[in-house]
N, C-alpha and C positions, 0 to 999 in steps of 0.2 A: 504493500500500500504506500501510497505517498502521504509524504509530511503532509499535513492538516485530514487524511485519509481515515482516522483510528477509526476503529470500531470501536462505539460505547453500546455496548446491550442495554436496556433498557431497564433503570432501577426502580427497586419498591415491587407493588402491587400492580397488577393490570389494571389498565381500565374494568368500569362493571360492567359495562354495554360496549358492543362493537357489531360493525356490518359482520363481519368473517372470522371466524378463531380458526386459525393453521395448526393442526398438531404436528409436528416435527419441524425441528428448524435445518435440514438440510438444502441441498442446491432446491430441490423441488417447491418444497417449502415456503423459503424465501423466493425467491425465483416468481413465484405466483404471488408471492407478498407482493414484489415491486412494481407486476404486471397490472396486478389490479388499483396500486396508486397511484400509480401512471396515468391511470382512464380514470382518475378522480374518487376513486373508494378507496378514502381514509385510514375509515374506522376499522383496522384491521389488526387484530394481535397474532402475533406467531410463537408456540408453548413448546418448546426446547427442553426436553428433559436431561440432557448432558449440555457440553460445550459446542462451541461451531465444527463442525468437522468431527464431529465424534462417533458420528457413523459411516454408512456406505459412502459416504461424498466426500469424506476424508482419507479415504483407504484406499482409493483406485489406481489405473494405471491411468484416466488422462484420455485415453483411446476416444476416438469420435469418428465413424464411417459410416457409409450410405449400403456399403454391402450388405445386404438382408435377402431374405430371402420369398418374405409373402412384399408384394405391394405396398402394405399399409406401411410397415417399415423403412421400406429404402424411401417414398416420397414422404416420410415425416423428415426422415433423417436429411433429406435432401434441402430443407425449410431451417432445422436446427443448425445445420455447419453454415447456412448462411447467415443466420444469426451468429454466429460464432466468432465467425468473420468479422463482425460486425461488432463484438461485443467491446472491445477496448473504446473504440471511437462512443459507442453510448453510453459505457457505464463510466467510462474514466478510469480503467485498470488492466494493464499488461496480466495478459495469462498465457502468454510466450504460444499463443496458440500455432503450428506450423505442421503446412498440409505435405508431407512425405511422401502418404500415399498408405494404402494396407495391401501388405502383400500375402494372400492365403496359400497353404501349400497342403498339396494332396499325397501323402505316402504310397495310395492303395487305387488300386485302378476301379477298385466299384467306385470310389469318390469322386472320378471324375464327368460322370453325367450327371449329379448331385451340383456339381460345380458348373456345368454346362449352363442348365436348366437358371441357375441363379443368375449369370453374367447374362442369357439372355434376356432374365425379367428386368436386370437392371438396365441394361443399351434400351429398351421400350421404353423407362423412365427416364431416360436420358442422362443416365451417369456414364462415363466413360469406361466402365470396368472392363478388360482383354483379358481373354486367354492364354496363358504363357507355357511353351514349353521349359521342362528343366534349364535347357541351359540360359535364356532370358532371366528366368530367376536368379540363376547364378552369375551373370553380368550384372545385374538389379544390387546383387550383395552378396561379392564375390567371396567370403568366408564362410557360403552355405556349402554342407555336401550333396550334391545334388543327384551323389546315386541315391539318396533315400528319397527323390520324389519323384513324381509322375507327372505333373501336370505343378501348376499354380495358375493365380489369376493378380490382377492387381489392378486399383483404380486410384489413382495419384491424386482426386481431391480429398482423401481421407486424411486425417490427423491425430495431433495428439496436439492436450494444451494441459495447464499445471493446474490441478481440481482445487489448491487450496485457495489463489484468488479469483479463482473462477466464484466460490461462495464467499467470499470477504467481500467482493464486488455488489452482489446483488444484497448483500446484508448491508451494507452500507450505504446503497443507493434508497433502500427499501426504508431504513431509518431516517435517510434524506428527508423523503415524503411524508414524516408523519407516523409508521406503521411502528408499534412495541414490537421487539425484539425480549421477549423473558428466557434467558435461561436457567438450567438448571429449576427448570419449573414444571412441574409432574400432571399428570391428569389422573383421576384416580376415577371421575364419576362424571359421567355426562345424563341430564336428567332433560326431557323434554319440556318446555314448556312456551305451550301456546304455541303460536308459529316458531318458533326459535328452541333456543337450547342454555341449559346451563350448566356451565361446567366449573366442578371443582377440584383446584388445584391445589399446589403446595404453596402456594401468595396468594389464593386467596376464590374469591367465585366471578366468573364472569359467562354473563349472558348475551351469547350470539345468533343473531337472524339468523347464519348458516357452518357451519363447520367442514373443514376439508383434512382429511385421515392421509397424510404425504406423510407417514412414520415409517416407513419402510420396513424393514425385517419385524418392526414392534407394530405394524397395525393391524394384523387379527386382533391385538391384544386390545387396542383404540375400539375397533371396530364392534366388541362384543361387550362393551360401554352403551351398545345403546341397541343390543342384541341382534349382530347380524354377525354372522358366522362365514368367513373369509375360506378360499382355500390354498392360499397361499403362504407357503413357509421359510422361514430362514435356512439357506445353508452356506457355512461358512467358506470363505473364498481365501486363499492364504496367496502372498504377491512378496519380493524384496527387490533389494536394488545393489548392486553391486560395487566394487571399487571404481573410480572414472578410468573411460579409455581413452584416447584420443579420437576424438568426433569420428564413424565412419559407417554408419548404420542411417540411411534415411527412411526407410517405412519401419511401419509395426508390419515385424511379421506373425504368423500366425499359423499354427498346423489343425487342419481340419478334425482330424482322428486323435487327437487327444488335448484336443481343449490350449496347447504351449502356446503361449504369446510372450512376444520381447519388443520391449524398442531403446532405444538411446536419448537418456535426456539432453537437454541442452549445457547441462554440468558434467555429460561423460557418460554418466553411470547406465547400468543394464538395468532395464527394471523389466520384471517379466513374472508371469503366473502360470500355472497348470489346471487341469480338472484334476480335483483327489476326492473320490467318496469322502462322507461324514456321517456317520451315525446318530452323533449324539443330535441331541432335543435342545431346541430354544436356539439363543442367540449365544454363539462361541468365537470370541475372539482371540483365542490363542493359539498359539504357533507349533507345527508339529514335526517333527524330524520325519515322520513319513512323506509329508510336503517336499523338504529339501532335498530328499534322497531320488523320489520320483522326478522330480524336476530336473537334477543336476541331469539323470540318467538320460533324459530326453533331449534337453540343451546341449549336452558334448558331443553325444548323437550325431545333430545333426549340425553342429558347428563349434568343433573340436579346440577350436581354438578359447570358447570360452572353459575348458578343463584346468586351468591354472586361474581362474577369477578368483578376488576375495568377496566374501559375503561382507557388505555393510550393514542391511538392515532386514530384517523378517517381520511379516506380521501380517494380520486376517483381517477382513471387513466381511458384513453379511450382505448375502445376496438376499433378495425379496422373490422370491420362487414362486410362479405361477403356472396351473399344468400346462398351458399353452405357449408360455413362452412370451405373450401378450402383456399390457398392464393392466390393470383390473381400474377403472374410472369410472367418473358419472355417479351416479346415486342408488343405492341399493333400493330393491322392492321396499313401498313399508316405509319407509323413512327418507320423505321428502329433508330438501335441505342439507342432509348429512351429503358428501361428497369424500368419494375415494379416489385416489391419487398413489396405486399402489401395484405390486407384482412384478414390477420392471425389469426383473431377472438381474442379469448384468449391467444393462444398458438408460438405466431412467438417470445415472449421472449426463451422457450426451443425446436425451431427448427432452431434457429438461426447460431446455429455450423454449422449443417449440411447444409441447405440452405447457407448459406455463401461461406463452403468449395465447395459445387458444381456450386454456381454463378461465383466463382474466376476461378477456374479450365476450364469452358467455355470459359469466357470470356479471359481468354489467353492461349486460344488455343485448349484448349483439345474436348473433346467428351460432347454433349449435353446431360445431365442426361434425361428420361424420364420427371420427374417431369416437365420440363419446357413448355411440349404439352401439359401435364393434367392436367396444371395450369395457362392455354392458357386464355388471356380476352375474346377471342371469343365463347367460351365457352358458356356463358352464351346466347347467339343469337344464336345459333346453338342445344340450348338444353340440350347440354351433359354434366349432372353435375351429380355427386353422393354425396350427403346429407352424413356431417359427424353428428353423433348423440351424441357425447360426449364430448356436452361443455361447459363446466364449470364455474359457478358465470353468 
């Protein structure tokens, strides 16, 4: 942040009345805080039960791509990175955002009509993504081995930017406007009343016209505050970062068949993740040497040269798992007003812009995006889900 930039969270007690209560203060969170005082609604608190960054939006790798694989995906994604773009010139804060490109890689030859099928629905939406054989890949980022793949794909407006003033930005712009910022401020009881709701917290009760459940891995928990039964769950995502190298890695790469993604920050380091089962229940933030072990395996693998890196840093963030892969939005049967903002699997850190700008713009007043029927909770009792297939760690 820049001098005169600080974040001050918001002291004391909440307001008692407000247009909107946000439970969770991540990117999504805030993010829809800013959007909606943007278009002139105020009265808006955001209930933070840890610090900024204390959950999924502080834990990630940064990644933002248009590669998807259903429609709805690649053209939201397609709206977000343009926001993205955009984002320093409006909010007034460097998030080193820079488009590399993502490069996916296929080990196994079933996976590449799986890959076909995806690059064609993106060239129809108008993203650039090719098809590449092994050795383009290996020209792309000449320290892969490129006997372990068969194919890759790559579309060069994909990026990466830095998650933590990507939300200092919007919490600061969002306090700009008016909107509380409470953290470390709990919700324990949301009781309905009349048209609105009221919620009691650890500062205190406040009663809001509408409430919006952006708690991520914690919003079944929100959500059954006012008796509606989610199905989506927390599984723990473990990520680190390595010693600095000398800059030479421009995309996030990525391996389709087991989840490995890597990129290079702008300070050198490798930061990268894996998929690793997790059994355990609830929300688990800790770090596993089974993590490290399956990951190194995979990473030397397939780029040998990082077999001499030193580990800097370990640690998990939770994903918000939903069976479809989809985010769960919009308002559940039964309880007008209440608004979910949830499931986002890996990816509600870069569809956060867009999902944001289109929850504010509803919600005061304008036109109901599609997204919010086809990301309907009923959905799932009704059948009608389409399976996204490209998700990552």
């Amino acid at each position: 942040m820049k001098p005169g930039h600080e974040i001050v969270p918001t002291q004391g007690a909440p307001r008692a009345e407000c247009d909107v209560a946000i439970i969770g203060g991540g990117v999504m969170g805030l993010g829809i805080a800013y959007q909606l005082a943007k278009r002139g609604i105020k009265k808006v608190v955001v209930l933070e039960r840890g610090y900024l960054a204390q959950g999924a939006s502080g834990r990630n790798g940064g990644g933002v791509r248009m590669q998807w694989s259903t429609e709805q995906n690649v053209r939201l994604m397609q709206e977000s990175i343009e926001l993205c773009a955009g984002f320093a010139q409006e909010i007034g804060v460097n998030i080193w955002f820079r488009q590399g490109g993502y490069l996916f890689l296929a080990k196994h030859e079933k996976e590449r009509a799986l890959m076909e099928r995806n690059v064609e629905l993106q060239n129809r939406c108008g993203v650039p993504t090719r098809m590449m054989a092994p050795e383009e890949a290996g020209a792309l980022v000449p320290e892969l081995d490129i006997s372990k793949i068969v194919c890759a794909c790559y579309n060069p407006k994909d990026g990466v930017l830095f998650p933590w003033p990507f939300l200092w930005g919007y919490a600061h712009q969002a306090l700009k406007r008016g909107v509380e910022v409470h953290l470390f401020t709990n919700v324990s009881a949301i009781e309905r009343d009349g048209s609105g709701f009221v919620l009691t917290t650890t500062k205190g009760r406040v009663r809001a016209e509408r409430v919006i459940n952006a708690a991520g891995a914690w919003s079944p928990e929100v959500a059954r505050l006012v008796g509606v039964e989610l199905p989506n769950h927390p599984h723990r995502h473990e990520i680190l970062s390595t010693e600095p190298l000398k800059p030479f890695l421009k995309p996030m790469v990525s391996v389709l068949s087991s989840g490995l993604y890597f990129s290079q920050s702008m300070r050198g380091e490798i930061v990268t993740g894996i998929t690793v089962d997790d059994d355990a229940k609830g929300v688990q933030l800790g770090s596993r040497l089974k993590f490290l072990t399956t990951l190194a395996k995979e990473m030397v693998s397939l780029v040998p040269r990082f077999a001499d890196l030193k580990i800097l840093r370990q640690w998990a963030g939770p994903y918000d798992v939903s069976p479809d892969g989809h985010p769960i939005l919009g308002e559940p049967p039964g309880v007008p007003g209440f608004f979910l903002a949830c499931g986002f699997v890996g990816h509600g850190f870069m569809m956060a812009p867009i999902i944001s700008k289109l929850y504010a713009e509803w919600l005061a007043g304008g036109a109901k995006h599609e997204v919010f029927e086809r990301c309907r909770l009923s959905r799932f009792a009704e059948g009608k889900m389409e399976k996204e297939s490209m998700i990552l760690g």
